[in-house]
LUMKOL-566785 format. One record per atom (N, C-alpha, C): residue number from 1; chain; atom name; z, x, y. Coordinates in pm, 1 decimal, always signed. Atoms other than C-alpha are relative to their C-alpha. Example, Ala and Ser with C-alpha at 12.3 -4.5 7.8 and 13.67 -1.06 7.14 Angstrom:
<recs>
- 1;A;N;+0.0;+89.0;-119.0
- 1;A;CA;+780.0;+1230.0;-450.0
- 1;A;C;+0.0;+90.0;+120.0
- 2;A;N;-6.0;-82.0;-119.0
- 2;A;CA;+714.0;+1367.0;-106.0
- 2;A;C;+73.0;-77.0;+109.0
</recs>
This chain:
<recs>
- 1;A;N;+16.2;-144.0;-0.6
- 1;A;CA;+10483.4;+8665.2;+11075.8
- 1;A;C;-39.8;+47.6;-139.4
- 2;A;N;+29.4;-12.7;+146.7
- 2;A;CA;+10327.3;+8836.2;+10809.1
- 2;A;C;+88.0;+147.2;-87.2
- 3;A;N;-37.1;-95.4;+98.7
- 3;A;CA;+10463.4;+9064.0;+10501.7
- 3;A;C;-117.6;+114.1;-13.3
- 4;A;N;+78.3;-101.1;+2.9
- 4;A;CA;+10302.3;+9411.9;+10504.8
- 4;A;C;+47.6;+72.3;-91.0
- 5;A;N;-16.3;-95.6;+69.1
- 5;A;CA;+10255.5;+9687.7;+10259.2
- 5;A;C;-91.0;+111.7;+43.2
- 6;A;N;+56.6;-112.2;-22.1
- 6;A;CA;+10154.2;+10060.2;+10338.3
- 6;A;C;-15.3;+79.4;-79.8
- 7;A;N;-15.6;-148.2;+175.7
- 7;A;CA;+9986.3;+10283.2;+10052.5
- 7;A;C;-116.3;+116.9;+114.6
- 8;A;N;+24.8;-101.6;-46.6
- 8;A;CA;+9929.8;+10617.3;+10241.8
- 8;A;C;+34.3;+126.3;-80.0
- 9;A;N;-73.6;-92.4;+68.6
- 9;A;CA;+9993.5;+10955.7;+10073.6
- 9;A;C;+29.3;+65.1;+69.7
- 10;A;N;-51.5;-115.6;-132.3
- 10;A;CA;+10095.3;+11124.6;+10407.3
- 10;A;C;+130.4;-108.5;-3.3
- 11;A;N;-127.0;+55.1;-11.6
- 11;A;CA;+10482.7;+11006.6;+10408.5
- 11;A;C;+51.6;-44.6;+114.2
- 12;A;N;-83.8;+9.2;-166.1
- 12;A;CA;+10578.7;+11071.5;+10749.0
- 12;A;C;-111.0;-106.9;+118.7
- 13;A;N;+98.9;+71.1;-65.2
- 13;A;CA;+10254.0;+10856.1;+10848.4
- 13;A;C;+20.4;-124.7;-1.1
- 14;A;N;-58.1;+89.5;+53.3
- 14;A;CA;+10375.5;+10582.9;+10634.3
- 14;A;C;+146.7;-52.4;+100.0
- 15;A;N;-105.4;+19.4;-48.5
- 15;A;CA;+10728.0;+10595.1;+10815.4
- 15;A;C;-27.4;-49.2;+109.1
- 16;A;N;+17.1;+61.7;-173.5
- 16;A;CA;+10575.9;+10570.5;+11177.5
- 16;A;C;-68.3;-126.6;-19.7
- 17;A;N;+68.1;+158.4;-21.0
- 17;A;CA;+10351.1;+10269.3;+11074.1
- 17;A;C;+80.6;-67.3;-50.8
- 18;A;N;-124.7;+110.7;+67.2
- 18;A;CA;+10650.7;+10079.1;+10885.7
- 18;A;C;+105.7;+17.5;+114.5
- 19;A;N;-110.6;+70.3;-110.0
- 19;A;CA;+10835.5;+10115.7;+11215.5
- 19;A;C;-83.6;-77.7;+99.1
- 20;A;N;+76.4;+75.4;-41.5
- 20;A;CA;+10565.4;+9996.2;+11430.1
- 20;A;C;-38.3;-110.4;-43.0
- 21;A;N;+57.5;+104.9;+19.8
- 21;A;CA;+10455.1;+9737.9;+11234.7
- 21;A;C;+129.9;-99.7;+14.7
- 22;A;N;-92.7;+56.8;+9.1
- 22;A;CA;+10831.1;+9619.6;+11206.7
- 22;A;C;+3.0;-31.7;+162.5
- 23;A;N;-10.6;-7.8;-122.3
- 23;A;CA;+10828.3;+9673.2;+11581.2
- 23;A;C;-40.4;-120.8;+80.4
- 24;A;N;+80.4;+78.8;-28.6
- 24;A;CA;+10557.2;+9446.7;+11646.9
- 24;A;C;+0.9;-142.0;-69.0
- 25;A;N;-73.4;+99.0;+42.4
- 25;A;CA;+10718.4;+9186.3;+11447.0
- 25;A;C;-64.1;-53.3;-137.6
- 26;A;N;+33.9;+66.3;+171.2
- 26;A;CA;+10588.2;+9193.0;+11088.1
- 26;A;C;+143.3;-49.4;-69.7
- 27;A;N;-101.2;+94.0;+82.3
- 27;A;CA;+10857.6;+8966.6;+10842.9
- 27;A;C;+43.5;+143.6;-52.5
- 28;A;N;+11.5;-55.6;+87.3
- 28;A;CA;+10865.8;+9241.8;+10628.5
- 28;A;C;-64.0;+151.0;-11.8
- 29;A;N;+70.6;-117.1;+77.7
- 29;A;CA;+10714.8;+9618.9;+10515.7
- 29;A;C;+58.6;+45.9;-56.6
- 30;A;N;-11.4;-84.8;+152.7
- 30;A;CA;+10691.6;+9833.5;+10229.1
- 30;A;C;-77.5;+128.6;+23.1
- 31;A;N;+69.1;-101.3;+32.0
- 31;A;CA;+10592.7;+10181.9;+10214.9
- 31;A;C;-44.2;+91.9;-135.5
- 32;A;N;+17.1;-31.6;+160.3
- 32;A;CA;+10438.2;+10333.2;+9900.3
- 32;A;C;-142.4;+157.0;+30.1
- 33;A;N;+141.9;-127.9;-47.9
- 33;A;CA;+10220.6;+10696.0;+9895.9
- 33;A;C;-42.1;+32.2;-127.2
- 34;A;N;+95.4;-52.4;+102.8
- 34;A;CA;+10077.0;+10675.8;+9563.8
- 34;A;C;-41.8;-136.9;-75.5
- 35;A;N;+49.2;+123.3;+73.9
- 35;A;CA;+9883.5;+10394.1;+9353.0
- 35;A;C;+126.3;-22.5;-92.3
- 36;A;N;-123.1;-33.9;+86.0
- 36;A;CA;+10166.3;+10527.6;+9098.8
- 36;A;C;+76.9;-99.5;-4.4
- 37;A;N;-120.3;+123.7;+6.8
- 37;A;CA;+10445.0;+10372.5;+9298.8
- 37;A;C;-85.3;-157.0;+53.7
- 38;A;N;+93.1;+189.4;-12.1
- 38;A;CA;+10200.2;+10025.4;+9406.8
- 38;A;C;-10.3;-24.0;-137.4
- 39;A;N;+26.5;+69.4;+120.5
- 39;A;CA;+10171.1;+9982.5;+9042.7
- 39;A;C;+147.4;-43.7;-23.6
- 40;A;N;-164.2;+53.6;+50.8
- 40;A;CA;+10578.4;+9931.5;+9011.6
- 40;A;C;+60.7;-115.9;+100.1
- 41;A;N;-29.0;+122.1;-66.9
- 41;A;CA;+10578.3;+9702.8;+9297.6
- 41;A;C;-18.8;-169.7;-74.8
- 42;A;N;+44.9;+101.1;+44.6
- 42;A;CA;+10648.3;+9363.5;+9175.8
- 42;A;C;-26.7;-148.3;+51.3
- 43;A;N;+53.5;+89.4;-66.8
- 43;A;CA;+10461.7;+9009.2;+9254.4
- 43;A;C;-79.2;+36.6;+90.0
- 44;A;N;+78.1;-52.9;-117.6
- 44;A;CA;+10218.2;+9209.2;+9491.3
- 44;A;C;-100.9;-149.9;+31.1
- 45;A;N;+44.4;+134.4;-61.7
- 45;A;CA;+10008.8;+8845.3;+9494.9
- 45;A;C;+44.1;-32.7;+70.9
- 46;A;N;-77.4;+112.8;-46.2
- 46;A;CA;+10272.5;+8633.1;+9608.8
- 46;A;C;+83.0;+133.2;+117.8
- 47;A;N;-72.1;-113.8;-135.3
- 47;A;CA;+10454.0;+8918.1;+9844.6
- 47;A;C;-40.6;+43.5;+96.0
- 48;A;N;+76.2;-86.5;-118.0
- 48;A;CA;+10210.3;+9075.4;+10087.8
- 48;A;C;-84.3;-93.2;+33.5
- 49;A;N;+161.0;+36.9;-99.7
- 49;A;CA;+9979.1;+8917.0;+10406.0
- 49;A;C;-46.7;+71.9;-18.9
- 50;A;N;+91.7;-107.2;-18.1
- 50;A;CA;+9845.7;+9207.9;+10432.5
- 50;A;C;+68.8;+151.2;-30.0
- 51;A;N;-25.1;-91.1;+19.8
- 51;A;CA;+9780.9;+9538.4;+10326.0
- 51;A;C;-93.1;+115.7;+40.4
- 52;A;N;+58.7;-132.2;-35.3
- 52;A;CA;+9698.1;+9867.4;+10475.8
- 52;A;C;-35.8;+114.3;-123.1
- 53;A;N;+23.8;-115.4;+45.7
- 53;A;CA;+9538.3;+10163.8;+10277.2
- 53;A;C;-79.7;+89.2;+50.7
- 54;A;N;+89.0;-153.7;-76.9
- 54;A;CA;+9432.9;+10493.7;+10351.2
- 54;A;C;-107.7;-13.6;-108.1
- 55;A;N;+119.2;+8.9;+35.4
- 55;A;CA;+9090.8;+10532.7;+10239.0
- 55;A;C;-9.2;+81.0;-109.3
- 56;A;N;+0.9;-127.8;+27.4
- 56;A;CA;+9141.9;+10910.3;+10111.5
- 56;A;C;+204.6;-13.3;-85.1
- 57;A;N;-179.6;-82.6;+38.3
- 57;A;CA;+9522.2;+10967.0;+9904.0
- 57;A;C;+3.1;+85.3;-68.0
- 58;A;N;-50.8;-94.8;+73.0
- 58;A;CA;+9495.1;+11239.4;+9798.4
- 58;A;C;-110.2;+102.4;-165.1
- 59;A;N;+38.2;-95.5;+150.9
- 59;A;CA;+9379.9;+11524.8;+9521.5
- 59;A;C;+21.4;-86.1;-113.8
- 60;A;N;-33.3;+15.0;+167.5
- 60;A;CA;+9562.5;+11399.2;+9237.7
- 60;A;C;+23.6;-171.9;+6.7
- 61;A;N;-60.6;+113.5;+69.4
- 61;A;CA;+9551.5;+11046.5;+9274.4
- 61;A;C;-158.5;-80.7;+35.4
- 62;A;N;+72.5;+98.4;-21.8
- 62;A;CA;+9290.2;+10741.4;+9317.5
- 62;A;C;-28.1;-10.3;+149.8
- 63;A;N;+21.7;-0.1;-134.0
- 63;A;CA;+9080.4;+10647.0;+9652.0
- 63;A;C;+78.1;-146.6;+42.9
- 64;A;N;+12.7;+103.8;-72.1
- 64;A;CA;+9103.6;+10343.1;+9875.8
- 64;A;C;-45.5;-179.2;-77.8
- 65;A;N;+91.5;+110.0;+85.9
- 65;A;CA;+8830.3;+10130.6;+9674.4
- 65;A;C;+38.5;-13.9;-110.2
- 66;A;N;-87.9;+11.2;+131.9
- 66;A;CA;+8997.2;+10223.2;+9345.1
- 66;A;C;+138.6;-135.8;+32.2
- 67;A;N;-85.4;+59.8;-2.2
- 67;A;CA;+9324.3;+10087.1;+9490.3
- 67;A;C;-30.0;-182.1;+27.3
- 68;A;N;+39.7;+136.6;-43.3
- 68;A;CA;+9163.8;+9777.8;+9653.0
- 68;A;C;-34.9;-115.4;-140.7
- 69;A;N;-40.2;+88.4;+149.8
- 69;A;CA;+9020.1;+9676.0;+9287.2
- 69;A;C;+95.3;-25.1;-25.2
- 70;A;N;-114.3;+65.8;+94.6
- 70;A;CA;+9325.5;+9695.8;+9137.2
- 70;A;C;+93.9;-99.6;+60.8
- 71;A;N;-35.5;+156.3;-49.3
- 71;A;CA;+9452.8;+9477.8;+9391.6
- 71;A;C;-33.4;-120.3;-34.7
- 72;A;N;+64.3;+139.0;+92.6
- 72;A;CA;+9220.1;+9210.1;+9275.2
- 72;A;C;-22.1;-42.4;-47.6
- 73;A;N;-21.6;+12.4;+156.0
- 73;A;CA;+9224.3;+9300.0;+8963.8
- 73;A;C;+136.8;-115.0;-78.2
- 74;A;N;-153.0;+79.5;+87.0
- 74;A;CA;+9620.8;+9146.1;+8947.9
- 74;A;C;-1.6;-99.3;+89.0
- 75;A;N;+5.4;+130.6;-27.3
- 75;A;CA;+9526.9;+8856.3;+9166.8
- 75;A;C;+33.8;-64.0;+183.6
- 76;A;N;-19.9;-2.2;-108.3
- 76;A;CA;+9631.8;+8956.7;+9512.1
- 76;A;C;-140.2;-69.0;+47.2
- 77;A;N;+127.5;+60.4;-60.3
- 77;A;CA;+9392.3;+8750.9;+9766.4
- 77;A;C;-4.4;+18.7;+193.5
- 78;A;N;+22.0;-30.2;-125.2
- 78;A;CA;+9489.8;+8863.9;+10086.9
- 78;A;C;-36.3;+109.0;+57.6
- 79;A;N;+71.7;-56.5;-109.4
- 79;A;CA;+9376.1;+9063.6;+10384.6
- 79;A;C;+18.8;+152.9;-41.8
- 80;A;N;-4.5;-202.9;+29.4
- 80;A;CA;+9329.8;+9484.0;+10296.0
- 80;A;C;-61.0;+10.1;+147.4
- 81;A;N;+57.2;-66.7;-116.9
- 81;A;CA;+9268.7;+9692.9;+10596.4
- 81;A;C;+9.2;+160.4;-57.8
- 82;A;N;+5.9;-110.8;+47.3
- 82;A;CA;+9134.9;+10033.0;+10512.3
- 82;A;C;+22.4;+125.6;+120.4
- 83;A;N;-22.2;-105.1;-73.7
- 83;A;CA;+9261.3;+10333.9;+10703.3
- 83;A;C;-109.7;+134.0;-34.2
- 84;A;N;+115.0;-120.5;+14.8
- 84;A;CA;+8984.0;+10650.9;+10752.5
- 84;A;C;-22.9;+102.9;+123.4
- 85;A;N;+96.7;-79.1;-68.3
- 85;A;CA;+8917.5;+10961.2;+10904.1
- 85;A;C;-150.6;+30.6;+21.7
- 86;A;N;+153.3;+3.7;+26.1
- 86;A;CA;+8569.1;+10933.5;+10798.4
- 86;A;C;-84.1;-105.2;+168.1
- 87;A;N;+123.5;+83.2;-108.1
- 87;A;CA;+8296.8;+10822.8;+11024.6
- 87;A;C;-69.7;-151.1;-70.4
- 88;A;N;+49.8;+134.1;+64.9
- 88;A;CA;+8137.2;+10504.7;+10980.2
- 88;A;C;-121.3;-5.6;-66.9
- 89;A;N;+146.7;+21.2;+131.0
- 89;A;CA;+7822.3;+10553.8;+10812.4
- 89;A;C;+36.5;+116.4;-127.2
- 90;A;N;-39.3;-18.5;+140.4
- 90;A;CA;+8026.5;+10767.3;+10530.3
- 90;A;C;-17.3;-139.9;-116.1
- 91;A;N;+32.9;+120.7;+109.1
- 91;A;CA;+7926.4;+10573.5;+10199.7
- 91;A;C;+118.8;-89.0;-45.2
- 92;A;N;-78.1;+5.9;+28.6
- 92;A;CA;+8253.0;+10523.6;+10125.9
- 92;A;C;+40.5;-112.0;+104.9
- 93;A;N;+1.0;+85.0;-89.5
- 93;A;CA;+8332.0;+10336.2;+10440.2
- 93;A;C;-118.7;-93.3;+2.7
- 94;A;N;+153.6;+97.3;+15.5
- 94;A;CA;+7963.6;+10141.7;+10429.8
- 94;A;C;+61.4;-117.5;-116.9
- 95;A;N;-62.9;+48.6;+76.1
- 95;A;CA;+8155.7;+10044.4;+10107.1
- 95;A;C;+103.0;-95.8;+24.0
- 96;A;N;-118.7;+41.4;-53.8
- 96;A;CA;+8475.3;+9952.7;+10256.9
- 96;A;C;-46.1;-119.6;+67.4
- 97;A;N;+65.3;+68.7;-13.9
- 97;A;CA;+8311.0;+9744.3;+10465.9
- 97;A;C;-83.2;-108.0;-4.5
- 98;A;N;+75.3;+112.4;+52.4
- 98;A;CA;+8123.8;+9510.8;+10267.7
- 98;A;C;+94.7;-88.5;-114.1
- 99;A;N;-94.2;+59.6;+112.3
- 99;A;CA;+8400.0;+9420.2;+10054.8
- 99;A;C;+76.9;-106.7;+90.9
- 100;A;N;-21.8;+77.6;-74.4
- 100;A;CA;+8536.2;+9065.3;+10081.8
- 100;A;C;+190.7;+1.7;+59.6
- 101;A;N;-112.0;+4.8;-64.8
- 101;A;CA;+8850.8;+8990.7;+10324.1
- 101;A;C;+78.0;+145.1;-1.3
- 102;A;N;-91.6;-131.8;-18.0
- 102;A;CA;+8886.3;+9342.4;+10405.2
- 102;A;C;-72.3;+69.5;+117.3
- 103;A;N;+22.5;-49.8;-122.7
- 103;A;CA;+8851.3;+9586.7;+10703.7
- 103;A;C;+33.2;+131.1;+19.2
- 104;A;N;+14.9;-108.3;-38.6
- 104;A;CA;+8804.3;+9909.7;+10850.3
- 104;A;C;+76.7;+66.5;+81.8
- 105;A;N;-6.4;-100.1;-91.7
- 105;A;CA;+8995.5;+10129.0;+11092.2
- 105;A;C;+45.6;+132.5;+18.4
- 106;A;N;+20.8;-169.4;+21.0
- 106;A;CA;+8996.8;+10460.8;+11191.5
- 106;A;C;+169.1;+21.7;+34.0
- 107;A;N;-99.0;-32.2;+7.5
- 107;A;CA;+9292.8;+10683.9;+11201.2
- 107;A;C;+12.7;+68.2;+91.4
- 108;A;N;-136.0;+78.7;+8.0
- 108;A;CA;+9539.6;+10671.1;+11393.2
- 108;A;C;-90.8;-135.6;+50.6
- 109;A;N;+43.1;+144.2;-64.9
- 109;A;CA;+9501.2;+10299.0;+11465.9
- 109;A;C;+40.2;-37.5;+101.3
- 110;A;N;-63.9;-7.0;-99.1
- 110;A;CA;+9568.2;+10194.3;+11815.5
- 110;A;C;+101.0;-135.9;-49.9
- 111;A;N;-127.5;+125.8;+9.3
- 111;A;CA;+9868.7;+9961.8;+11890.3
- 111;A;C;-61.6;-174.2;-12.3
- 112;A;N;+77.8;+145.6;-12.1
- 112;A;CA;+9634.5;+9659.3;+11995.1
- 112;A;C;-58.8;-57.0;-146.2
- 113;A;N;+61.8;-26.6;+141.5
- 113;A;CA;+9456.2;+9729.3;+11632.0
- 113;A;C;+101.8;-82.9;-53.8
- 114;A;N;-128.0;+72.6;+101.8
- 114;A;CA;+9778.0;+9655.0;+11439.8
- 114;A;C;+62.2;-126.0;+70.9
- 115;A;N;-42.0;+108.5;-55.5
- 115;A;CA;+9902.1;+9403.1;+11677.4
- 115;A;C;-127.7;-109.7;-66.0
- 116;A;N;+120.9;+149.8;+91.0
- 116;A;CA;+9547.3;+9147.1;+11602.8
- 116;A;C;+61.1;+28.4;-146.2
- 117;A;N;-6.8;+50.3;+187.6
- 117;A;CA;+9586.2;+9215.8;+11222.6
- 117;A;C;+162.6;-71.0;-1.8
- 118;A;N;-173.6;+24.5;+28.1
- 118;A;CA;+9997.2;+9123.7;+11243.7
- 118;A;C;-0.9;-159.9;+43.7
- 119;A;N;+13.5;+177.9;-22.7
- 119;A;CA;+9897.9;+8761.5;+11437.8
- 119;A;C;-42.0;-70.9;-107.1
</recs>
């Protein structure tokens, strides 16, 4: 089963997918709604299968693609899945998209969605 982390800046969005994903039998989640607190998380390499981000967090903080660098910046190598209201030919998503071992889906994600990424 894999270890999950959720960086959303909607809280209460965060809460319902860290019970679902627990639901559906991830080892593990973490919820986090700002790059802020993901920067105080520690060992993010060695700790997380996979990680969800919202595409969009927010006014005052960093996007999606920002966060994803700095993921790979500190050495993390696993699976990102990007969360988006956006449509799919937004640049931003086109972006998302082409980046390696990572993935797209729209918001809300259905159950089946999170179930494949959790196998």
């Amino acid at each position: 089963m894999k270890r999950v982390l959720l960086l959303d800046d909607d809280i209460d969005l965060c809460e319902i997918m860290a019970e679902m994903v627990m639901e559906m039998g991830a080892l593990s989640c973490q919820a986090v709604n700002s790059i802020k607190e993901l920067k105080l998380i520690q060992e993010i390499p060695t700790r997380f299968d996979l990680i969800f981000v919202d595409m969009n967090l927010g006014i005052n903080d960093l996007n999606g693609i920002d966060a994803y660098k700095w993921l790979r910046e500190i050495g993390y190598i696993g699976q990102v899945t990007f969360f988006s209201g956006h449509d799919r030919s937004h640049p931003m998503i086109q972006l998302a998209m082409s980046l390696p071992n990572a993935s797209v889906l729209e918001k809300p994600p259905s159950d089946s969605q999170l179930e494949n990424l959790l196998r």
